[in-house]
C-alpha positions as CSV (number, residue, x, y, z in Angstrom):
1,X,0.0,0.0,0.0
2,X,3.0,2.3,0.5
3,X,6.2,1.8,2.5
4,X,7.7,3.8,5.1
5,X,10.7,4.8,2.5
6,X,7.7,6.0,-0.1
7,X,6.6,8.5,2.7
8,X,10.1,9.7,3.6
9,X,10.8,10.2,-0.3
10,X,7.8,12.3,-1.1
11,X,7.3,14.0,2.3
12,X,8.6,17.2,0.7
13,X,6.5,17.0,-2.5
14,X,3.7,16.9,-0.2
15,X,4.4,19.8,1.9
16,X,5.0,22.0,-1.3
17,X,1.8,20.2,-2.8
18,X,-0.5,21.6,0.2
19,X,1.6,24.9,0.3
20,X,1.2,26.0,-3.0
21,X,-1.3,24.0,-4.9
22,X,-3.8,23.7,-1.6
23,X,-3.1,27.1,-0.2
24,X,-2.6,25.7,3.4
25,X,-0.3,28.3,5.6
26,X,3.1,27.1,6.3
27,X,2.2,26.7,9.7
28,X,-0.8,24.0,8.9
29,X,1.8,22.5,6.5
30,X,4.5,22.1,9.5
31,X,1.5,21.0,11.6
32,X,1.3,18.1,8.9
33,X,4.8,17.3,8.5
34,X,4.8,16.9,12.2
35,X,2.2,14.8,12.2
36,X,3.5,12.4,9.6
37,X,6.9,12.4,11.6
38,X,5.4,11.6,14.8
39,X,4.1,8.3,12.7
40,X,7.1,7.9,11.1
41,X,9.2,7.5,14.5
42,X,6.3,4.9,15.4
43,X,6.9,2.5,12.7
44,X,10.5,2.6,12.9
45,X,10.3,2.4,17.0
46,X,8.1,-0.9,15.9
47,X,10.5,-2.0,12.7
48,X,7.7,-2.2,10.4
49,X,8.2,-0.9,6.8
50,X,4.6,-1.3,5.6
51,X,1.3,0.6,6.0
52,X,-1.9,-1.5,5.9
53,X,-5.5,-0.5,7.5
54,X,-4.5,-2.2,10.9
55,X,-1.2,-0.4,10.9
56,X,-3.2,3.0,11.0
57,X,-5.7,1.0,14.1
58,X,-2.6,0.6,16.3
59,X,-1.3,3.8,15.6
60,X,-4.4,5.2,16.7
61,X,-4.0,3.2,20.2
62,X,-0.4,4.1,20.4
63,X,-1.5,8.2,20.2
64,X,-4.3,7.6,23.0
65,X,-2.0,5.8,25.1
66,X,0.3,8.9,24.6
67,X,-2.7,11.5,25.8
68,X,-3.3,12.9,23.0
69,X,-6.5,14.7,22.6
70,X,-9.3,13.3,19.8
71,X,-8.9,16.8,18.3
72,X,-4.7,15.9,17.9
73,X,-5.6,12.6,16.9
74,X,-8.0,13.7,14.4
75,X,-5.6,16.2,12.3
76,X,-3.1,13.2,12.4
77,X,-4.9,11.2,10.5
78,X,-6.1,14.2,8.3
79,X,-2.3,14.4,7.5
80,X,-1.8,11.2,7.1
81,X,-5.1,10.6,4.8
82,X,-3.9,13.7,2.7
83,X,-0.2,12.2,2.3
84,X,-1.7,8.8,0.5
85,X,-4.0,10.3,-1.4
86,X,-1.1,12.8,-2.9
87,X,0.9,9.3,-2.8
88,X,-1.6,7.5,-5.1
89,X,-2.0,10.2,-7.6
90,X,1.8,10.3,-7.9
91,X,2.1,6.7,-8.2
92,X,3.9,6.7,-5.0
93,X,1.8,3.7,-3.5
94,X,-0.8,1.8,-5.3
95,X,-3.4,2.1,-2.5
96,X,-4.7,4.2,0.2
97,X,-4.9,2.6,3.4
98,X,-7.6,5.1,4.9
99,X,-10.1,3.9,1.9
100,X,-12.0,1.4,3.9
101,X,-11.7,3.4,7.7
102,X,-15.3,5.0,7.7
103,X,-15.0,5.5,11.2
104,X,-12.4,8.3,10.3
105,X,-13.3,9.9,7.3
106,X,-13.6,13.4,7.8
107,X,-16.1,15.9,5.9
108,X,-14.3,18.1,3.1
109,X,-14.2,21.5,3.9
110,X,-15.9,23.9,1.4
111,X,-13.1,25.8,0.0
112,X,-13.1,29.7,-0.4
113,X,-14.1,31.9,-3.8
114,X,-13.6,35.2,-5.1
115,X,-16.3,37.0,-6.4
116,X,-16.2,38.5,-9.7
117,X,-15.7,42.0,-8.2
118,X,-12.4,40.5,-6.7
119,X,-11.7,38.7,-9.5
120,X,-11.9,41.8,-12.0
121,X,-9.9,43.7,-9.3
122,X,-7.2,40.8,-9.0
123,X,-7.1,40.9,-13.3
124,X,-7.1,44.8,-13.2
125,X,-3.9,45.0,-11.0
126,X,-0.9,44.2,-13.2
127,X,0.7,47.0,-15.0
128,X,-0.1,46.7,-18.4
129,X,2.9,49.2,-19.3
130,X,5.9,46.8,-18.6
131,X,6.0,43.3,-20.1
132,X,5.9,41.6,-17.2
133,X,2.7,43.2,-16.3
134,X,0.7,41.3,-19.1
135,X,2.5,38.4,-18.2
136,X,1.0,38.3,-15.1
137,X,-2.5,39.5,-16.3
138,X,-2.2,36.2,-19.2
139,X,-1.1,33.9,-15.9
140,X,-4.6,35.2,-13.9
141,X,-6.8,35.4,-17.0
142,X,-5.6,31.7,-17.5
143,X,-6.1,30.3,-13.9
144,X,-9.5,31.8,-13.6
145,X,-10.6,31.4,-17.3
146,X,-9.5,27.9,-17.8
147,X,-9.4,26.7,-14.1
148,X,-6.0,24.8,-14.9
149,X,-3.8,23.5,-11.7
150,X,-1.2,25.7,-11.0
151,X,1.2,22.6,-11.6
152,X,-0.7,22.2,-15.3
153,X,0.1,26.0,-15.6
154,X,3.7,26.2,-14.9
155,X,4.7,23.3,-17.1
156,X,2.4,24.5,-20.1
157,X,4.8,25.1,-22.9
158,X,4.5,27.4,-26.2
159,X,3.3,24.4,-28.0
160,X,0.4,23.4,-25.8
161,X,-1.5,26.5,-26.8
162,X,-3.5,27.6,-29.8
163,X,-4.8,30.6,-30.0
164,X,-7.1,30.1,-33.2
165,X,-8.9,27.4,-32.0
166,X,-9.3,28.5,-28.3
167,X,-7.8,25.1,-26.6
168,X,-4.7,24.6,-24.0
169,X,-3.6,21.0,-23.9
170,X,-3.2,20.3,-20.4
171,X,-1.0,17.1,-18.4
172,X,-3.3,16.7,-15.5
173,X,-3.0,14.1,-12.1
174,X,-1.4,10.8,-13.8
175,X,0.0,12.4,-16.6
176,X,-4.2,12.4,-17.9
177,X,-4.4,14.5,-21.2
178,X,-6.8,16.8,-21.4
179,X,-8.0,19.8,-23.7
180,X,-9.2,22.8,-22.1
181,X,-11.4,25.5,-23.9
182,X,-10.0,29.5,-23.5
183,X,-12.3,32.4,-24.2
184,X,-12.0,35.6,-25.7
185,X,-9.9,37.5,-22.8
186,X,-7.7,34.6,-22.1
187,X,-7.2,34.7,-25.8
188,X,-6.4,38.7,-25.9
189,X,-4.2,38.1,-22.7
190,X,-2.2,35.4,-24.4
191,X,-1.4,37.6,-27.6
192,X,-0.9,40.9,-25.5
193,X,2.3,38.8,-23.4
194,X,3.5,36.7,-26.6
195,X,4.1,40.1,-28.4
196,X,6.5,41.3,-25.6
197,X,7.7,37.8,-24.5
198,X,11.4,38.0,-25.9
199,X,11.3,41.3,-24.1
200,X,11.7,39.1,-20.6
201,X,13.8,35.9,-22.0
202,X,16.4,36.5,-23.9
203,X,16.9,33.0,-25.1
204,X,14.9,30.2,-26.0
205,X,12.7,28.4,-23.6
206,X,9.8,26.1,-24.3
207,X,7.7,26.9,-21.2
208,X,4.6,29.6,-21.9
209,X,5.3,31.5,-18.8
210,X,8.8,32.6,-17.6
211,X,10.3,34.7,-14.9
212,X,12.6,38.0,-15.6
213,X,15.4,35.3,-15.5
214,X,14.5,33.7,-18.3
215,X,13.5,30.5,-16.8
216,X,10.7,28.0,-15.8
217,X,8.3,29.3,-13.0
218,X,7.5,27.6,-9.9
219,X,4.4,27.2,-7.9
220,X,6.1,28.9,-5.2
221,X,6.7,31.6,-7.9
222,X,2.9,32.1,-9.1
223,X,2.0,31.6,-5.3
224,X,4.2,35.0,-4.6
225,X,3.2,37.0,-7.7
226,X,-0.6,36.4,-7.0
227,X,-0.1,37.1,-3.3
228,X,0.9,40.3,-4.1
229,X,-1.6,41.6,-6.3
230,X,-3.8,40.4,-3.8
231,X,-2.4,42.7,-1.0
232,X,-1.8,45.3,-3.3
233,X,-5.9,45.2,-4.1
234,X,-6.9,44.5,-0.3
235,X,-8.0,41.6,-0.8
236,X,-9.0,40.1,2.4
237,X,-9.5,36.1,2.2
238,X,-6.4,34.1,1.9
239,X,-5.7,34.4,-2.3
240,X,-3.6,32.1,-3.5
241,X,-3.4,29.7,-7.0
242,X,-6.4,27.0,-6.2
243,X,-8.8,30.2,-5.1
244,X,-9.3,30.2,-9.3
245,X,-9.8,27.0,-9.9
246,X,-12.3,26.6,-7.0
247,X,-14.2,30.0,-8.7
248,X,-14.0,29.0,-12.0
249,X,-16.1,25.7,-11.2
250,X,-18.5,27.7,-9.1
251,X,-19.2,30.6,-11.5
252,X,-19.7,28.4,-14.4
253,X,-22.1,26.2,-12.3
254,X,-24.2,29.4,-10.6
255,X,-24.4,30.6,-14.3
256,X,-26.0,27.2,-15.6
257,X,-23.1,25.0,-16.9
258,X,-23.7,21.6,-16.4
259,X,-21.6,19.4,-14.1
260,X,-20.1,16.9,-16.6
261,X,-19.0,19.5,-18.1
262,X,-17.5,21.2,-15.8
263,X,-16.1,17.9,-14.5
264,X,-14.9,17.3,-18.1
265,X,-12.6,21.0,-18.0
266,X,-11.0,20.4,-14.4
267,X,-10.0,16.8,-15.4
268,X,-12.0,15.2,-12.1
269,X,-12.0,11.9,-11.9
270,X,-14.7,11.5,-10.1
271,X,-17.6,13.7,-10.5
272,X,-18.5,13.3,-6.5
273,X,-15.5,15.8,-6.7
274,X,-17.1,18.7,-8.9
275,X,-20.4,18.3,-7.4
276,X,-18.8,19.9,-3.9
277,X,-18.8,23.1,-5.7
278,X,-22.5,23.0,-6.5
279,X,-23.1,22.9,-2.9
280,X,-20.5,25.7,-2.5
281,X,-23.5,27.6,-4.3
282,X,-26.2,26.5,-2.5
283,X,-24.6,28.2,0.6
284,X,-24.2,31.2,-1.1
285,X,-28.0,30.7,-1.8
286,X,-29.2,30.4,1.7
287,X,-27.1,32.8,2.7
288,X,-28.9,35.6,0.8
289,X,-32.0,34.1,1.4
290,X,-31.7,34.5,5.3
291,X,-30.2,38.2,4.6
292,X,-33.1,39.7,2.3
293,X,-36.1,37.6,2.6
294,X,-38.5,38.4,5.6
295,X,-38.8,34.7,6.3
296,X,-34.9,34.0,6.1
């Protein structure tokens, strides 16, 4: 299901997974790491090197016996759960050994989304004046228009895009290919950086989107440059690459896209997935029902 060395050898993928493709604080993520080292000094006080379902039961045992609280307990195994499901979708371990624990599955959290006025603010900010500037406008137009990962965006190369028949060709979770539609501003975005492109790299690269070094971005790098357009508009809820993605599902849903659809553009696998953004709505819903109507 996934050894002890599998852990150890993609315990830093995860951290930078839920950092910058998550959006959790680096505190939450150090929580985690903790978490996952406190188990990892378990099974090697206990010599085991494999992690099946009753592995997880003992552990559970060994942290009660150790006083820690069900709240402790409970973001272990959150960590832990998170860690093998990043490990399965990177082919690091063939199974998840939380799959069949009902007794701790926990319910997802509904994540956070910009409204279109933040949106429009967020796409408003660069300065369209220096090259980087629409850069940066082409990278938000893209991650809001086309609700790619930031992982998909960063290793999209010049070839991946084309422009006259509106599609991005995408390498999602397992290397999955996917084409992804692009509308009218994405397209506008793309042409207005493509024109001034050689303006920031001065020699050939095949990635879309480079930095003023000439070079591949990071996700640590788009996480930065969107942080600060979000503090330079005020933006008060934590911004950060995923926020698009997680409005680009729930606009197109609140405006009447359908949810295969939508499922088919972020490349879920499961639809159970894309329907949490429908419900994402529906709060919004009763939300302004309990504001404005006299009943509420």
């Amino acid at each position: 299901m996934g050894s002890v060395d599998s852990i150890k050898g993609n315990l830093e993928k995860f951290k930078g997974h839920i950092i910058y493709e998550k959006g959790l604080s680096k505190n939450t993520a150090a929580a985690y790491t903790s978490d996952i080292e406190i188990f990892l000094k378990y099974m090697e006080e206990r010599k085991e090197t494999e992690v099946i379902e009753e592995t997880i039961v003992d552990f559970i045992f060994y942290l009660k016996s150790r006083n820690y609280s069900p709240l402790s307990i409970a973001r272990a195994l959150v960590s832990l759960r998170g860690l093998y499901k990043f490990m399965v979708k990177e082919k690091a371990a063939d199974k998840n050994p939380f799959e069949n624990l009902e007794t701790f599955k926990t319910h997802k959290k509904m994540p956070e989304v910009l409204s279109k006025q933040e949106i429009e603010a967020l796409l408003s900010s660069p300065d369209m004046s220096k090259p980087e500037g629409k850069r940066d406008r082409a990278i938000m137009e893209l991650l809001y228009s086309s609700g790619v990962r930031v992982s998909e965006l960063v290793n999209l190369e010049l070839t991946d895009v084309d422009l006259n028949e509106r599609v991005i060709r995408c390498f999602g979770k397992g290397s999955k290919e996917r084409l992804v539609p692009i509308g009218e501003y994405v397209v506008d975005a793309l042409k207005n950086y493509l024109a001034v492109r050689m303006e920031i790299v001065k020699k050939f690269c095949p990635n879309l989107f480079v930095t003023k070094r000439g070079g591949k971005f990071t996700r640590e790098g788009i996480w930065k440059l969107i942080k600060k357009y979000a503090k330079k508009e005020n933006i008060e809820k934590d911004v950060y690459p995923h926020i698009f993605r997680h409005s680009f599902a729930t606009h197109l849903l609140a405006g009447g896209a359908d949810l295969r659809s939508v499922q088919e553009m972020l490349g879920h696998a499961d639809i159970s997935t894309t329907q949490l953004y429908t419900h994402i709505d529906r709060s919004r819903l009763k939300g302004m029902h309990k504001k404005f109507h006299p009943r509420g």
